[in-house]
C-alpha positions in Angstrom: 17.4 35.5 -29.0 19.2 37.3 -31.7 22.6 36.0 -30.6 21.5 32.3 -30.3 20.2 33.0 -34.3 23.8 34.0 -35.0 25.6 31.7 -33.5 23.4 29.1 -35.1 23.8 30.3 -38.2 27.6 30.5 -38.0 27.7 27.0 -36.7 25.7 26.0 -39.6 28.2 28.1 -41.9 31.5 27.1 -40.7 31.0 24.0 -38.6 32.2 21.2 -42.0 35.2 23.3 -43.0 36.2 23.6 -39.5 35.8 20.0 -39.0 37.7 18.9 -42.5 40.5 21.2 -40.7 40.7 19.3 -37.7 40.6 16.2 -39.4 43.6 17.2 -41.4 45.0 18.0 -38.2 44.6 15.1 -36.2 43.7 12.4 -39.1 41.1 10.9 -36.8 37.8 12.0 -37.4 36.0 10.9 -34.0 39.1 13.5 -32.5 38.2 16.0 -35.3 34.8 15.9 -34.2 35.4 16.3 -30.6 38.0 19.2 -31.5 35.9 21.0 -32.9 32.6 21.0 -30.4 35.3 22.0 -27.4 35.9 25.2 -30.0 32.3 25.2 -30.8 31.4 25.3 -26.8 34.4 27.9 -26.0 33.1 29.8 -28.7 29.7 30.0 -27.2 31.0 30.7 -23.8 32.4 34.0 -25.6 29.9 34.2 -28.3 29.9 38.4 -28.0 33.6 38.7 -28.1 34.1 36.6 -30.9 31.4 37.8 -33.0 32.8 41.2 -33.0 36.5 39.8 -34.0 36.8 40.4 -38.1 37.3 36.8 -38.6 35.4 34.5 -36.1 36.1 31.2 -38.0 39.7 32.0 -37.7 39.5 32.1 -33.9 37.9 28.9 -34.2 41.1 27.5 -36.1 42.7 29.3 -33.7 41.3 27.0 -30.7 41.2 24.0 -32.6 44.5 24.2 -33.6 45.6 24.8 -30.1 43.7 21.8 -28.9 45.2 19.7 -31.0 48.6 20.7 -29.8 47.4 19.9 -26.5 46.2 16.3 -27.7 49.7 15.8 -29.1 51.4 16.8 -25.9 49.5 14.9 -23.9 49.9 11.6 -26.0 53.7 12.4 -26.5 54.1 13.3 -22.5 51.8 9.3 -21.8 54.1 8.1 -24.3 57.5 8.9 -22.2 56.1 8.2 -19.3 55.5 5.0 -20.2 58.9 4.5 -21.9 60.6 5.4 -18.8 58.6 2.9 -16.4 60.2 -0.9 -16.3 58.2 -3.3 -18.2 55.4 -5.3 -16.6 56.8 -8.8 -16.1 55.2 -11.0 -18.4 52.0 -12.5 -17.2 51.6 -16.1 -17.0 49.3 -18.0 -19.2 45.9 -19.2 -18.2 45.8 -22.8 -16.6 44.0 -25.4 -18.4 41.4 -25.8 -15.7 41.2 -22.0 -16.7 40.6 -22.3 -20.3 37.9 -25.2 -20.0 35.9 -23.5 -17.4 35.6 -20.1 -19.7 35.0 -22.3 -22.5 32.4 -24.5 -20.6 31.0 -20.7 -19.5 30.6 -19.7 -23.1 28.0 -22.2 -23.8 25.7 -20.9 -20.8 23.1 -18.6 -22.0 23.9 -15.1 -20.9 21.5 -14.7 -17.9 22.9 -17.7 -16.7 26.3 -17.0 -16.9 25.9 -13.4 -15.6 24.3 -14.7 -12.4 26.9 -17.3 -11.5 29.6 -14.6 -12.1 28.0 -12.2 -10.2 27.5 -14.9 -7.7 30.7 -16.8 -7.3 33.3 -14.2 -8.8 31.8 -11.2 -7.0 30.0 -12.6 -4.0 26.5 -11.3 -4.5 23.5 -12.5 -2.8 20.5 -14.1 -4.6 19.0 -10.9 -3.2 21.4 -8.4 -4.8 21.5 -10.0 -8.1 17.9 -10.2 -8.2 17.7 -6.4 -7.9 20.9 -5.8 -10.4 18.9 -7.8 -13.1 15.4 -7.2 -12.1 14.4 -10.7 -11.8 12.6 -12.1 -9.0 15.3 -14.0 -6.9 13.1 -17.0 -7.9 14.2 -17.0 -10.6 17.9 -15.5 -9.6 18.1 -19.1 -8.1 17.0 -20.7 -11.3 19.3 -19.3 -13.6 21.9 -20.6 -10.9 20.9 -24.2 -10.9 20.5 -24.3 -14.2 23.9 -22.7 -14.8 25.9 -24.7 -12.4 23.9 -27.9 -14.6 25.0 -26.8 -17.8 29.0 -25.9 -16.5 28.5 -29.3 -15.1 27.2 -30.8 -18.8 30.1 -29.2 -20.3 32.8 -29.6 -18.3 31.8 -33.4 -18.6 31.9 -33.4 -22.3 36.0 -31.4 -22.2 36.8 -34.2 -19.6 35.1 -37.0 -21.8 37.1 -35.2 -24.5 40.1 -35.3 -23.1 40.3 -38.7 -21.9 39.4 -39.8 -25.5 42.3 -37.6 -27.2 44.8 -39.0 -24.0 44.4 -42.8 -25.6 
């Protein structure tokens, strides 16, 4: 129990300087943060080997500083891997009928919108949604009606729309 005591206690000691240091190591502070609890865990792992070394905290830097290195060769290594590969060729842009059907989607409420894509985009039974959303498929089947009435409202509207802006 004694060793959990001082390891909280240095945790509790050292754990915002060595956090400001990996900040100004890094300059990101979600990275810092996750820099420093790998050094916190290894540190644990090792707790009665590094609480006899004179300067524990400095073993911390130690790590951390070593992890970041690692984070940097890892994002420069992505980085010319990418750089070699050819470009993606460009992608072409959404159709119209494309655009009006997300747009007609976006004024579905959510329920009804998630049950028609997770009917007709990833070919899910009534069943299967029902248990996915833990709705009764009653009511699976209503949110579908519905939804297909309101694409149908709105879709109307863009083509009313459209033929009015085409005169």
């Amino acid at each position: 129990m004694a060793a959990i005591d001082d390891f909280d206690e240095f945790y509790r000691d050292t754990s915002r300087r060595l956090t400001r240091y990996a900040y100004g190591l890094t300059g990101d502070p979600g990275e810092a943060q996750d820099l420093v609890q790998e050094a916190y865990t290894r540190a644990w792992q090792r707790w009665r080997r590094v609480t006899a070394y004179e300067d524990p905290e400095a073993w911390l830097r130690l790590v951390v500083n070593r992890l970041s290195t690692d984070r940097w060769r890892r994002v420069f290594r992505r980085r010319d891997h990418a750089a070699a590969q050819a470009p993606e060729p460009p992608v072409a842009p959404p159709s119209e009928d494309t655009v009006l059907l997300v747009r007609a989607m976006r004024t579905l409420p959510a329920a009804h919108r998630r049950a028609l894509v997770l009917h007709y985009l990833l070919d899910r039974s009534i069943t299967e949604i029902a248990v996915e959303t833990g709705a009764s498929p009653g009511t699976v089947k209503s949110w579908l009606s519905r939804g297909r009435a309101g694409l149908a409202t709105a879709l109307g509207d863009t083509y009313r729309e459209g033929v009015r802006n085409a005169r």
